[in-house]
Residue frames as a rotation matrix with the C-alpha (Angstrom) as fourth column:
UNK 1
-0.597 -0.309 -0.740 74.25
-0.274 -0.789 0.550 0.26
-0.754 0.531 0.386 147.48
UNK 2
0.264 0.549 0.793 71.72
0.664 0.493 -0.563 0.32
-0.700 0.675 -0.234 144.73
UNK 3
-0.689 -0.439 -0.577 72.29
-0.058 -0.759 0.648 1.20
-0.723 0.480 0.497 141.44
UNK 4
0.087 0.984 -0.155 70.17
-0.289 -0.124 -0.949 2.36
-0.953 0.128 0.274 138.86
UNK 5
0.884 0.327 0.335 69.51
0.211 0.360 -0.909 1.30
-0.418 0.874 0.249 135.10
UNK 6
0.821 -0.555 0.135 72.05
-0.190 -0.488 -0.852 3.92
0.539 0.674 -0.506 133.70
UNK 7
0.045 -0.997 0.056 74.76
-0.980 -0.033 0.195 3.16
-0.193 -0.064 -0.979 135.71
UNK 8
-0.239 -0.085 0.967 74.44
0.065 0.993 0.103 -0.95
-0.969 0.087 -0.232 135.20
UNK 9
0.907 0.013 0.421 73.94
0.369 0.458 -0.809 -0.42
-0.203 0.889 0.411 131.88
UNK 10
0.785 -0.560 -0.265 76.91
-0.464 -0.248 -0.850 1.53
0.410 0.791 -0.455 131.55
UNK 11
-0.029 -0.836 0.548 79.23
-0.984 0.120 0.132 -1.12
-0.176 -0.536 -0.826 133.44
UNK 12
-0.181 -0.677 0.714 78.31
0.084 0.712 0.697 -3.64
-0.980 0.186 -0.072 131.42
UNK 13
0.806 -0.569 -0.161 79.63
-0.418 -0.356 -0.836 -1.45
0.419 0.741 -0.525 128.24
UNK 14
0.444 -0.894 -0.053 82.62
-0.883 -0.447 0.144 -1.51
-0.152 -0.017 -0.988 130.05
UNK 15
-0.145 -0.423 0.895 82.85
-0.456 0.831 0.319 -5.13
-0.878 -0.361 -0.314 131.05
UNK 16
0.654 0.177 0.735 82.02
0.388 0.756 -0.528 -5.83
-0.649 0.631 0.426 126.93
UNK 17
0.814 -0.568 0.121 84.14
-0.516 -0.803 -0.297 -3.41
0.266 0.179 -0.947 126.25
UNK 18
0.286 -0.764 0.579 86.63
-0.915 -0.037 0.402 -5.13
-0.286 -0.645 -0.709 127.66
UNK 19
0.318 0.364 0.875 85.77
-0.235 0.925 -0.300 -8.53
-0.919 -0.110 0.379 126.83
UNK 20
0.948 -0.064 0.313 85.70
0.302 -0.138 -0.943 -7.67
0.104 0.988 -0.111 123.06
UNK 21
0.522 -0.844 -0.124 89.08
-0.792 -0.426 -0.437 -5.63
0.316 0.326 -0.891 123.11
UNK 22
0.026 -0.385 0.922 90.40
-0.689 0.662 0.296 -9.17
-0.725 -0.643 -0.248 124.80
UNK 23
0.555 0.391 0.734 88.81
0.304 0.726 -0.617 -11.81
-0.774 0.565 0.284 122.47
UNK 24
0.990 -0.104 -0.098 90.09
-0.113 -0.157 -0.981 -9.61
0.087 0.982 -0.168 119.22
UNK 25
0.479 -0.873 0.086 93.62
-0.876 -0.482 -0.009 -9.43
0.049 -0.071 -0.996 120.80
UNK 26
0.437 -0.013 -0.900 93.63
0.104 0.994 0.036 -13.24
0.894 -0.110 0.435 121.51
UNK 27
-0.600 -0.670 -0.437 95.00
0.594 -0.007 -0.804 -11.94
0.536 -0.742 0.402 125.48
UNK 28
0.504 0.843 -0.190 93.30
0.703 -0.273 0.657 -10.80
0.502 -0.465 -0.730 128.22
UNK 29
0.401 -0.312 0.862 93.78
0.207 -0.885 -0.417 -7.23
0.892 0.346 -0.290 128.80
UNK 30
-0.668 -0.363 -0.650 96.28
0.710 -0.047 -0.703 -6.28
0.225 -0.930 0.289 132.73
UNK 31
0.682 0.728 0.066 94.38
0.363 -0.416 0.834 -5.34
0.635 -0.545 -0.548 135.46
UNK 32
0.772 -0.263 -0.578 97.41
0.423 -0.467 0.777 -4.25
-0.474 -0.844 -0.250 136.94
UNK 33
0.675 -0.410 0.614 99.45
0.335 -0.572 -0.749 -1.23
0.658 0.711 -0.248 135.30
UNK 34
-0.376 -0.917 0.137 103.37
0.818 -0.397 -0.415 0.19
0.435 -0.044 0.899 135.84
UNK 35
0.070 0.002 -0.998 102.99
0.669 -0.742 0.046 3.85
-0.740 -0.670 -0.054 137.44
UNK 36
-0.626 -0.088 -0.775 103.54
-0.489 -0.730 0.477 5.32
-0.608 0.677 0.414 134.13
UNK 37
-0.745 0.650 0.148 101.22
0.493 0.389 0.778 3.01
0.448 0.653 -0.610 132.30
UNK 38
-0.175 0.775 -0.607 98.71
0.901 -0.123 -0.417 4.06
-0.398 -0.619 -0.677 134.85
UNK 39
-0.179 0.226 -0.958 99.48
-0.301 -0.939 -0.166 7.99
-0.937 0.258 0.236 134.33
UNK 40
-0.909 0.094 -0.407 99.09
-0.412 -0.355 0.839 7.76
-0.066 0.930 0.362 130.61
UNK 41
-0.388 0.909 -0.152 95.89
0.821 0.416 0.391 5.49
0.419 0.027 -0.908 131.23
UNK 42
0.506 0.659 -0.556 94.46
0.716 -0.681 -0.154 8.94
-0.480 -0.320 -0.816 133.33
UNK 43
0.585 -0.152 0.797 96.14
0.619 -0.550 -0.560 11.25
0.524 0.821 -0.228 130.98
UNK 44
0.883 0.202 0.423 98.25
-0.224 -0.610 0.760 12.66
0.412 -0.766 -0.494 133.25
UNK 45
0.083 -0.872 0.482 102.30
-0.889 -0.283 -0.360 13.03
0.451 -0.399 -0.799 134.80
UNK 46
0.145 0.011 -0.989 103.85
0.462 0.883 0.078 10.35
0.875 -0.468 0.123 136.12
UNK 47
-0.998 0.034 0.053 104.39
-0.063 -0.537 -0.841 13.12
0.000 -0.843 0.539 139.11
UNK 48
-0.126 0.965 0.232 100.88
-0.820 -0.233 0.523 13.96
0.558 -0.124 0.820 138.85
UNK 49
0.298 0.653 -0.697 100.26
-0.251 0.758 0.603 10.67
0.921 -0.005 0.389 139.42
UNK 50
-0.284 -0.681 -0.675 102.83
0.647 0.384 -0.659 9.71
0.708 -0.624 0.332 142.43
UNK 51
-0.923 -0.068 0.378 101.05
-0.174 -0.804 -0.569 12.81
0.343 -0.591 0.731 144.18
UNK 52
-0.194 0.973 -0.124 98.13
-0.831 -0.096 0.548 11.17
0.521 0.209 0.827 144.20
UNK 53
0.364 -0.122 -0.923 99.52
0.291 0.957 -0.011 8.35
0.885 -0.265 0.384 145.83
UNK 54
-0.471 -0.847 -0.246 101.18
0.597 -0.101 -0.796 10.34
0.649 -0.522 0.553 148.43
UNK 55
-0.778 0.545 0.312 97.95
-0.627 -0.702 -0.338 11.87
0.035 -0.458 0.888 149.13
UNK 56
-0.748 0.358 0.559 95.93
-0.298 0.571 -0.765 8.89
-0.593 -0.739 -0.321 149.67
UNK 57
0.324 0.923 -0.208 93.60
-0.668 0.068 -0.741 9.24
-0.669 0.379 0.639 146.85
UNK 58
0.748 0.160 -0.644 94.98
-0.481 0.800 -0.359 6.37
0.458 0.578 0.675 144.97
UNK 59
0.794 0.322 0.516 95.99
-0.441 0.889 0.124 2.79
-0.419 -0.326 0.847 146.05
UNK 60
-0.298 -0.481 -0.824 98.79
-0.878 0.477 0.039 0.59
0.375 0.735 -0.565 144.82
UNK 61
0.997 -0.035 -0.064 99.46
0.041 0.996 0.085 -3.11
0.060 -0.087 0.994 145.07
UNK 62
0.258 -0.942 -0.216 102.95
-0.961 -0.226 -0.162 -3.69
0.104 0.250 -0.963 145.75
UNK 63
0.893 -0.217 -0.394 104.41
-0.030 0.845 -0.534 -7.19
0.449 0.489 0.748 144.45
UNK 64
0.554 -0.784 -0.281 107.56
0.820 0.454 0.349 -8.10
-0.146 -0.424 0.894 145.49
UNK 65
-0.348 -0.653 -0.673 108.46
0.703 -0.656 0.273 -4.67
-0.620 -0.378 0.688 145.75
UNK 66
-0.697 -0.006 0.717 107.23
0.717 -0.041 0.696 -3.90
0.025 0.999 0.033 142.79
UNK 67
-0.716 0.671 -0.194 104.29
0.079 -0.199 -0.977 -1.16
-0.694 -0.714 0.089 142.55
UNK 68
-0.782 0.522 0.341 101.32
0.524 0.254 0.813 -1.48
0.338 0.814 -0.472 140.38
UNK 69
-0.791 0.601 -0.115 98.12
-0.557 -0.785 -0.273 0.55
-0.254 -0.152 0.955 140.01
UNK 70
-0.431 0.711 0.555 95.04
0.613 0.682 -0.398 -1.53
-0.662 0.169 -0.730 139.97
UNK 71
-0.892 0.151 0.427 92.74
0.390 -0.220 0.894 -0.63
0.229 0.964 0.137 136.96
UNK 72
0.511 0.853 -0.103 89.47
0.653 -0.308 0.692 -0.48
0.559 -0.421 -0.715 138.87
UNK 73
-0.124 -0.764 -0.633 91.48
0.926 -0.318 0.202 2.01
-0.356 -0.561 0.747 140.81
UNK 74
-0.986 0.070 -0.150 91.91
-0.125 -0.908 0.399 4.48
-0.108 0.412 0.905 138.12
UNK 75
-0.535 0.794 0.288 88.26
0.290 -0.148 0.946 4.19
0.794 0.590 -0.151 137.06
UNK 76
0.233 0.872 -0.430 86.81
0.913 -0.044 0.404 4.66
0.334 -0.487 -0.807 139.92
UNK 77
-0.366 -0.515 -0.775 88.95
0.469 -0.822 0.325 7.89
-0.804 -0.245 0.542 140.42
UNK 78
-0.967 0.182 0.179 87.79
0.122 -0.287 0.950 8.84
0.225 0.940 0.255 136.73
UNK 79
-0.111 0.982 -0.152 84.10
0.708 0.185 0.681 8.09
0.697 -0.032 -0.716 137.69
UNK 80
0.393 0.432 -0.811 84.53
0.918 -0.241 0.316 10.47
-0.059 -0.869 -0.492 140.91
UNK 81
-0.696 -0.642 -0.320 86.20
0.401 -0.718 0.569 12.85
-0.595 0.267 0.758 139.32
UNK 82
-0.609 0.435 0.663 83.29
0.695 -0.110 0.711 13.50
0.382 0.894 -0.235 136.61
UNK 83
-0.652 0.283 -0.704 81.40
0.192 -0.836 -0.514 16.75
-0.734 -0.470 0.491 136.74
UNK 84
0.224 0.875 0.428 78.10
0.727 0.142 -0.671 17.60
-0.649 0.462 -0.605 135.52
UNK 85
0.907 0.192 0.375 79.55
0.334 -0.871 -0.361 21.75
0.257 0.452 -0.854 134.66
UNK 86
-0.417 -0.905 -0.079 82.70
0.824 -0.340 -0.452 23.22
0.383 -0.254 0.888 134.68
């Protein structure tokens, strides 16, 4: 997979983006989010969101039972979701 300038410059925005919002906070920001943390991270139902799981297009982790949404998860849903025109 090659990527080009604009997308490697704009992944590492995110990854200072991240870095910075860490450093100021003096904690380093979860990479793994509740089911409702998740939906409000994609703006969006915590149904909304549980249908999306139930249709395959997003992933959990499950912990001791527990289920979690991986951050790089949602983003890469965000990123494939993005349209040039409505």
């Amino acid at each position: 997979m090659k990527l080009d300038p604009e997308e490697i410059e704009a992944m590492a925005g995110a990854v200072a983006g991240k870095l910075r919002g860490a450093a100021e906070n003096g904690k380093i920001a979860p990479r793994l989010l509740s089911v409702d943390q998740g939906s409000e991270y994609l703006s969006r139902s915590a149904h909304a969101t549980r249908h999306l799981i139930k249709a395959g297009k997003l992933h959990v982790v499950k912990i001791d039972g527990r289920i979690f949404l991986d951050i790089r998860d949602l983003d890469r849903i965000i990123e494939k979701s993005k349209q040039v025109a409505i």
